[in-house]
C-alpha positions as CSV (number, residue, x, y, z in Angstrom):
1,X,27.0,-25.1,25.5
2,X,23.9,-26.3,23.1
3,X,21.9,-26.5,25.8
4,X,21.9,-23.4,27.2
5,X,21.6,-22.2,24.0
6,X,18.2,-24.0,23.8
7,X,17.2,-22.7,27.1
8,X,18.0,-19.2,26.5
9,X,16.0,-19.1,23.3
10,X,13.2,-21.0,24.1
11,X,10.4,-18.3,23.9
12,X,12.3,-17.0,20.5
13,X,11.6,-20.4,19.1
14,X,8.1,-20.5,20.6
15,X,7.2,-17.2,18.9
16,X,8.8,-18.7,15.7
17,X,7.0,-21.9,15.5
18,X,3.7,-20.1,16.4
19,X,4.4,-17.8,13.2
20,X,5.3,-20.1,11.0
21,X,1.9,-22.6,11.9
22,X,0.3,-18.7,11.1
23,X,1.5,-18.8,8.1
24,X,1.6,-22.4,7.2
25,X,-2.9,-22.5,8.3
26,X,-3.2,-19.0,6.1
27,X,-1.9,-20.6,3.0
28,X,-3.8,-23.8,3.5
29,X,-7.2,-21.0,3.4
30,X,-5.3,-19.0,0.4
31,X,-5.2,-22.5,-1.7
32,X,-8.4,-23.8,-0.6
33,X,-10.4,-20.7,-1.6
34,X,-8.1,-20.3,-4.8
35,X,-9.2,-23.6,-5.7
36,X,-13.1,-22.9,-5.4
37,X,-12.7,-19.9,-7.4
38,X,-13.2,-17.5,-4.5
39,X,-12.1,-13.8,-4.2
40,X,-14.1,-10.9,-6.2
41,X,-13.9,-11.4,-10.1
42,X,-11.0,-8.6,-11.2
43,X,-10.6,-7.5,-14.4
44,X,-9.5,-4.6,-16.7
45,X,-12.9,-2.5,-17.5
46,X,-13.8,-0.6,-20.8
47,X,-13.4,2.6,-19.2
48,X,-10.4,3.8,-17.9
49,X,-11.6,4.0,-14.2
50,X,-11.9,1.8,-10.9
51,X,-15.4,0.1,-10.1
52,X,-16.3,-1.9,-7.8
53,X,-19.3,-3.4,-7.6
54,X,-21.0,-5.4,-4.5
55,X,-17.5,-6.1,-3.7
56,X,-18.0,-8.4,-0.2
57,X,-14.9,-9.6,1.3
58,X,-14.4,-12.0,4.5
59,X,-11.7,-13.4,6.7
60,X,-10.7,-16.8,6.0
61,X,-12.3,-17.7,9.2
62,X,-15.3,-16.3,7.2
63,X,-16.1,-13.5,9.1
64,X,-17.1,-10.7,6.6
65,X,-14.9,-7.2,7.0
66,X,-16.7,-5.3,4.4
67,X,-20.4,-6.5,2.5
68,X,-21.6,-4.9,-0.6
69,X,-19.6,-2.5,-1.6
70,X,-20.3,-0.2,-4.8
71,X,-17.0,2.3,-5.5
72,X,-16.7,4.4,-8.4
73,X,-12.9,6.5,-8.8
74,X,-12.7,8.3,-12.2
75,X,-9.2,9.9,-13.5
76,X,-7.8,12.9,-12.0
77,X,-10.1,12.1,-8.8
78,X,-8.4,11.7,-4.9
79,X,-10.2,9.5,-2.5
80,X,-9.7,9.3,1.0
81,X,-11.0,6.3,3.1
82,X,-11.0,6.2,6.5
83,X,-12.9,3.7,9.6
84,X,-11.5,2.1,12.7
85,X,-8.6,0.1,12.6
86,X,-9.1,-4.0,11.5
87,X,-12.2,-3.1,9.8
88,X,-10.9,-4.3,6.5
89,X,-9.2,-0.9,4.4
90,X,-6.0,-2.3,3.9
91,X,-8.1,-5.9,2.3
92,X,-9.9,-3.5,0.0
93,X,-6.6,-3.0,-1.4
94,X,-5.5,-6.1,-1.8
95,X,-8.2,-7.0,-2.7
96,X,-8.0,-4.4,-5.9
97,X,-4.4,-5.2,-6.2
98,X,-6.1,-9.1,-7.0
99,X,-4.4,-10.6,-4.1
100,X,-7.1,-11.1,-1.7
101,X,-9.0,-14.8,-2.5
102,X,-11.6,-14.4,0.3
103,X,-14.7,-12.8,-0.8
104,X,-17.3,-12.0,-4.4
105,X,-18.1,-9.5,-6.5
106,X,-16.4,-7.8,-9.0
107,X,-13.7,-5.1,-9.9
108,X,-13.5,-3.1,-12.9
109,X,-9.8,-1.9,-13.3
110,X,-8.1,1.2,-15.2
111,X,-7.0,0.3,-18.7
112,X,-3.7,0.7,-19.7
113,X,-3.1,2.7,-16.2
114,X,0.0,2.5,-14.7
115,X,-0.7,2.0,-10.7
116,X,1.4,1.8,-7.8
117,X,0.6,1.0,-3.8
118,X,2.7,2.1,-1.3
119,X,2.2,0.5,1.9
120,X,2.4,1.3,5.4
121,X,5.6,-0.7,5.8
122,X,7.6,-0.5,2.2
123,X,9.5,-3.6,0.8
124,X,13.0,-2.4,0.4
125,X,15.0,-4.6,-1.7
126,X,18.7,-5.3,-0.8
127,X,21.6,-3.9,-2.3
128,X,22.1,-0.3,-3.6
129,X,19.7,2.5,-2.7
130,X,19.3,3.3,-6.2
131,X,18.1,-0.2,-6.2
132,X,15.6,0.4,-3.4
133,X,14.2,3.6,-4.9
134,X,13.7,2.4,-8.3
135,X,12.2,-0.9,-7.1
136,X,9.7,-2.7,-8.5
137,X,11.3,-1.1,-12.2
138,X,14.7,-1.4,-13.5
139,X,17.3,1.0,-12.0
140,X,19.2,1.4,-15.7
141,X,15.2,3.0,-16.7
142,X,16.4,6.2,-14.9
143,X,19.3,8.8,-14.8
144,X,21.1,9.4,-12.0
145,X,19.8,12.7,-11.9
146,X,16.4,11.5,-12.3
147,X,16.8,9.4,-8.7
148,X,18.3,12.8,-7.2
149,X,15.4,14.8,-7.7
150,X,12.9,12.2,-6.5
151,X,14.7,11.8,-2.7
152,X,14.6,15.8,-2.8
153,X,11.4,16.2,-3.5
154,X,10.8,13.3,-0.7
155,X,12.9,15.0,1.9
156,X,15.3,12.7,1.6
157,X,18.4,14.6,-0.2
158,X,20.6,14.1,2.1
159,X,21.1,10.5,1.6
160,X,22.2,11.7,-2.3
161,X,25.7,10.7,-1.9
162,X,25.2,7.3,-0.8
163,X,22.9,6.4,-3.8
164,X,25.3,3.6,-5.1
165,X,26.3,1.9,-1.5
166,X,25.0,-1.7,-0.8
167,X,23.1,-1.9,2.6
168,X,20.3,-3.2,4.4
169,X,18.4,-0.1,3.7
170,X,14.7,-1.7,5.1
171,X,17.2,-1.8,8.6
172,X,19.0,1.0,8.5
173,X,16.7,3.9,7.3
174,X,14.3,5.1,10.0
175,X,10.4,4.2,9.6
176,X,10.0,8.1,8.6
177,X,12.3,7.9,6.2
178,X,11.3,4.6,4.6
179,X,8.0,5.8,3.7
180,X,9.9,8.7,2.3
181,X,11.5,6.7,0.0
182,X,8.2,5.1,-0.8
183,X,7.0,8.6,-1.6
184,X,10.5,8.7,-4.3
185,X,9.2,6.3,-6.1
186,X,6.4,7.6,-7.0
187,X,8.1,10.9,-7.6
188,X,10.5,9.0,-9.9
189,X,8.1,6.7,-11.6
190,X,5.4,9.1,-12.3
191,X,2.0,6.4,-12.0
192,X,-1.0,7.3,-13.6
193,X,-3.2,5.6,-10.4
194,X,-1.5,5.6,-6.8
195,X,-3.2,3.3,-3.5
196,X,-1.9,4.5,-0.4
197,X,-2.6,2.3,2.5
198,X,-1.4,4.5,5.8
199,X,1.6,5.1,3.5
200,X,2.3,8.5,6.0
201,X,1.7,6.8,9.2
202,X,5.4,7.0,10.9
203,X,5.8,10.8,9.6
204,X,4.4,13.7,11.1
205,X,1.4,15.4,10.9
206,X,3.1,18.2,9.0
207,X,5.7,16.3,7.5
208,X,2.5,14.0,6.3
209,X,0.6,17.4,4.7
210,X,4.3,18.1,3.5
211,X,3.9,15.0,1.7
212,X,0.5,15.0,0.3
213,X,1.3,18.6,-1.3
214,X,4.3,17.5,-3.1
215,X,2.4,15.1,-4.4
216,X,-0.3,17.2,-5.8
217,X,2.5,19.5,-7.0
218,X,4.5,17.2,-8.6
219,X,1.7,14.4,-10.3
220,X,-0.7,17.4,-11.3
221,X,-3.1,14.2,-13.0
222,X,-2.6,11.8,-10.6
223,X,-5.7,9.8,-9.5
224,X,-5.2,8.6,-5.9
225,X,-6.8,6.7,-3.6
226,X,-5.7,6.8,0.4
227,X,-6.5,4.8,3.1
228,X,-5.3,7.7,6.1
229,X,-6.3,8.6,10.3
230,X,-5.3,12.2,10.6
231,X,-8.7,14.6,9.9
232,X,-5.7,16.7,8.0
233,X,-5.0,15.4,5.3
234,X,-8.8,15.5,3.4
235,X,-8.0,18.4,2.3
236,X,-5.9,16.8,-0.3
237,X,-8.7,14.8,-1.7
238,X,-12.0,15.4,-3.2
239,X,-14.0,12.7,-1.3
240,X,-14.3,10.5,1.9
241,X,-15.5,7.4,2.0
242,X,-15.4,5.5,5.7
243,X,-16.0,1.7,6.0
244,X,-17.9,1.3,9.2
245,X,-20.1,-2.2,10.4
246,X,-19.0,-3.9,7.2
247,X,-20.3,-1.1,5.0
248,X,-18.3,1.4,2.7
249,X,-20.6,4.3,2.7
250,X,-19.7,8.0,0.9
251,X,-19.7,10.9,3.4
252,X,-19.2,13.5,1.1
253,X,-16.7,16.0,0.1
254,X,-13.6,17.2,2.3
């Protein structure tokens, strides 16, 4: 009955309260530093490149991931950042994405650059895939035969005939094949700057290379910035940067 129910799920409800009083103490800290102005200072620059300049950002604990940091990316350029794992790559991003309200200094954005991120683990709407490969633009923007191209040239063609079917597609595409379709979009929508934050983890190291060459194939003026492990793929880019002991520090070309 109801209470064996209970009893059978009581460490899935123990889980889910302890997630949601995660959640519900993080954005309390969001708020709070929202409301003393905190974050880095983000805005569009004169030039049409990213700049950051003693960019320092912290936990909302307050312990600081990354302190001082001075980035310049100019058009055309690929950027490859690496470091250990927590060490605060991925809050970069969000950081330059303006969605990070822990920290100071300032970012100089692209003007009039169109940008996308692809994650390590995509948002895929629901409903149609067309849906989910067009997403975050509208799907009536692009042809048919647009969409096609773009899951080829991801490796994903052979999910071509089930571009108008409804489904879960976050659930029922593989982890592989959902950072494929991450790779579609940008196929598909063509962005002037593209952040890629582990955005080839779940694929292999030569499907990942795969990837990257498509990329430099098919966005010839791309400027890119990646956050990636494998020693492979710097060949793809034209500098490394590694954020080590709270510091982003250059280490030269590939």
């Amino acid at each position: 009955g109801a209470l064996s129910w209970f009893v059978d799920n009581y460490a899935r409800l123990t889980e889910w309260r302890a997630t949601v009083e995660r959640l519900s103490g993080f954005t309390h800290a969001v708020a709070k530093a929202r409301e003393a102005g905190g974050g880095p200072h983000s805005s569009k620059g004169e030039a049409n490149q990213l700049t950051l300049r003693d960019v320092t950002l912290s936990l909302p604990d307050g312990r600081v991931l990354l302190s001082g940091a001075e980035m310049k990316v100019v058009p055309g350029e690929a950027v490859l950042i690496n470091g250990p794992s927590g060490s605060g790559k991925s809050t970069l991003f969000r950081a330059i994405a303006g969605i990070w309200p822990f920290g100071s200094g300032s970012i100089s954005l692209p003007q009039n650059a169109r940008a996308l991120f692809l994650p390590q683990r995509p948002y895929l709407p629901l409903g149609t895939l067309k849906r989910a490969v067009c997403y975050p633009e509208d799907e009536a923007r692009f042809s048919d035969a647009e969409i096609l191209a773009a899951l080829n040239e991801a490796g994903l063609g052979h999910l071509a005939a089930r571009l108008d079917e409804a489904d879960s597609w976050g659930q029922r595409l593989s982890g592989g094949e959902q950072q494929r379709l991450s790779f579609a979009r940008s196929f598909l929508q063509r962005p002037d700057w593209l952040f890629l934050d582990e955005a080839t983890a779940s694929l292999d190291p030569e499907a990942e290379e795969a990837m990257y060459a498509s990329l430099k194939r098919a966005l010839p003026g791309l400027t890119m910035v990646s956050i990636a492990h494998r020693p492979a793929v710097a060949r793809f880019h034209d500098r490394i940067l590694r954020v080590e002991d709270s510091r982003l520090i250059e280490i030269g070309p590939h």
